[in-house]
C-alpha positions as CSV (number, residue, x, y, z in Angstrom):
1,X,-2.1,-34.4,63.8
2,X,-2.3,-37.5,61.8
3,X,-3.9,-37.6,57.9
4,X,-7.5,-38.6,58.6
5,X,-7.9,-35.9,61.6
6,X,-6.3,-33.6,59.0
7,X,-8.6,-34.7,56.4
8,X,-11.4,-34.4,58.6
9,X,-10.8,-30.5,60.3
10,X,-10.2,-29.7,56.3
11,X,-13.9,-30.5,55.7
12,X,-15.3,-29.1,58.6
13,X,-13.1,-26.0,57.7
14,X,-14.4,-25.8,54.1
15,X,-18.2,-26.6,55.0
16,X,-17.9,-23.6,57.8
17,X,-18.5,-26.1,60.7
18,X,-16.5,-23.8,62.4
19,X,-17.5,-24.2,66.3
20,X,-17.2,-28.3,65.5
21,X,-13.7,-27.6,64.5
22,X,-13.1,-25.8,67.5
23,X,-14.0,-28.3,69.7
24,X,-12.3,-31.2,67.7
25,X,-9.0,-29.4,67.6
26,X,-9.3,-28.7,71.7
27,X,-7.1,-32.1,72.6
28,X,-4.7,-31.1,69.4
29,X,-4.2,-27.9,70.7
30,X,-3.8,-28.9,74.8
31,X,-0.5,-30.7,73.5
32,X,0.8,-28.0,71.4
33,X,0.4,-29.5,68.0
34,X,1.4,-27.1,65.4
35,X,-0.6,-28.5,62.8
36,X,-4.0,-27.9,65.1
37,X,-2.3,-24.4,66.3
38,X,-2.2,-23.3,62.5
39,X,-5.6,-24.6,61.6
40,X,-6.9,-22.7,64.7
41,X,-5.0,-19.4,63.3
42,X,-7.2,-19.5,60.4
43,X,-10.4,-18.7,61.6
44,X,-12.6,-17.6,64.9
45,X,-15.8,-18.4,66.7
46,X,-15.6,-15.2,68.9
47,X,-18.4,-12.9,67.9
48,X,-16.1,-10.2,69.9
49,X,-13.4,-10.6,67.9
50,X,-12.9,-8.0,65.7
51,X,-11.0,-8.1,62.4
52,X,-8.3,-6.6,63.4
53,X,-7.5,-8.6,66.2
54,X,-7.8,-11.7,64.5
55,X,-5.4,-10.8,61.7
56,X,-3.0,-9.8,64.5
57,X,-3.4,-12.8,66.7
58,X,-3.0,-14.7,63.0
59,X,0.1,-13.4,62.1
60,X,1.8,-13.7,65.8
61,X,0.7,-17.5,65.5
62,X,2.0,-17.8,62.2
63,X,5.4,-15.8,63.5
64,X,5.4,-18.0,66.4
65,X,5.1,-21.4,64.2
66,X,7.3,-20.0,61.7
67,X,10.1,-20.1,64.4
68,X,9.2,-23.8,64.7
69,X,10.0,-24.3,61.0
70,X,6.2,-25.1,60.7
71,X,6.3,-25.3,56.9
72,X,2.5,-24.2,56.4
73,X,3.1,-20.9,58.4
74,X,6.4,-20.2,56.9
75,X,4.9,-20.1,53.6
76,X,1.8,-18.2,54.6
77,X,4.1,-15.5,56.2
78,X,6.5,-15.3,53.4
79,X,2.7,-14.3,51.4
80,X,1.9,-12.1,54.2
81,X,5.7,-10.0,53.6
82,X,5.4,-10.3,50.1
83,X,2.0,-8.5,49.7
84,X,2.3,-6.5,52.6
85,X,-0.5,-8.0,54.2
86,X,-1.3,-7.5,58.2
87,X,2.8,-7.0,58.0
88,X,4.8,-4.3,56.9
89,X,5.9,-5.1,53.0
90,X,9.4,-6.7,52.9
91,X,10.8,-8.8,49.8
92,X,13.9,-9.8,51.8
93,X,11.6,-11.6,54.5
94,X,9.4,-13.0,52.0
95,X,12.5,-14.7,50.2
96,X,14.0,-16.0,53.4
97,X,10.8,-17.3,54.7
98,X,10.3,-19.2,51.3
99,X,13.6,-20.4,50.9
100,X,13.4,-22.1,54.4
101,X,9.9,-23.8,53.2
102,X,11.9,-25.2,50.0
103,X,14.7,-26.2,52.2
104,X,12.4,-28.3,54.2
105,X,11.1,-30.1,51.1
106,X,7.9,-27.7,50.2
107,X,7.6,-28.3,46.4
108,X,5.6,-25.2,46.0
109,X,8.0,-23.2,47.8
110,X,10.8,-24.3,45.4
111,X,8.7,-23.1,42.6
112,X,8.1,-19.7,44.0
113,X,11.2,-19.1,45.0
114,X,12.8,-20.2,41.5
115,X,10.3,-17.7,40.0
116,X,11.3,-14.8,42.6
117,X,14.6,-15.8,41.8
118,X,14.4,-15.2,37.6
119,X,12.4,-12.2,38.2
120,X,14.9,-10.6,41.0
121,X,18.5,-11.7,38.6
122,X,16.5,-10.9,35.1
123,X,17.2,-14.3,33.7
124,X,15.0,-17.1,33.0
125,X,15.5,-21.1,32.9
126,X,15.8,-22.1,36.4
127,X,12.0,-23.6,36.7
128,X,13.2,-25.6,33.3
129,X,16.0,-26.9,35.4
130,X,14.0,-27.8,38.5
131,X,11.0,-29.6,36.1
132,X,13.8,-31.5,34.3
133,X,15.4,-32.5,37.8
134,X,11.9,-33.8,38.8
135,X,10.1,-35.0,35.7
């Protein structure tokens, strides 16, 4: 998916254009693109779906890109673990899951995982470290 289709689906997302999204992302999502399978995860048109089976189908597409290294769905995931949400609770997931979004350059995920990290050894300082490394 390149930046202005990205840009685009993001508005059509946030104004609930939601059956327009659906049919923009169709060609995205005939090739496999991750970015258009995660963007499809997120929502549905289905009047029969129920809420249950979206939050199921969610989390086995964000499994699915997760094992794709798909940095979005890792990180979503690692949330998902971490609050016990649609998955059972599990910290250890949740830290791996984040740790593989901050190895793949997710700034955000560094920060989490540097706070998890104070909070799980009891020390603080490493987010001074990382801002001083990037500032």
């Amino acid at each position: 998916m390149n930046k202005s289709d990205a840009i685009k689906f993001q508005r059509l997302f946030d104004i609930g254009d939601l059956a327009t999204l659906a049919n923009e992302l169709e060609p995205l999502l005939m090739k496999g693109d991750l970015d258009a399978r995660y963007l499809a995860s997120s929502f549905s048109i289905d009047p029969n779906e129920s809420v249950e089976a979206f939050d199921l189908r969610r989390i086995q597409e964000l499994e699915a890109l997760a094992s794709k290294w798909h940095r979005a769905s890792l990180i979503d995931l690692a949330w998902a673990y971490r609050h016990g949400d649609d998955v059972e609770r599990d910290m250890q997931k949740f830290q791996n899951l984040m740790t593989a979004a901050a190895l793949l350059g997710d700034q955000g995920a560094v920060r989490t995982l540097a706070e998890f990290l104070e909070f799980e050894i009891g020390e603080t300082g490493l987010g001074s470290i990382l801002d001083q490394r990037n500032g």
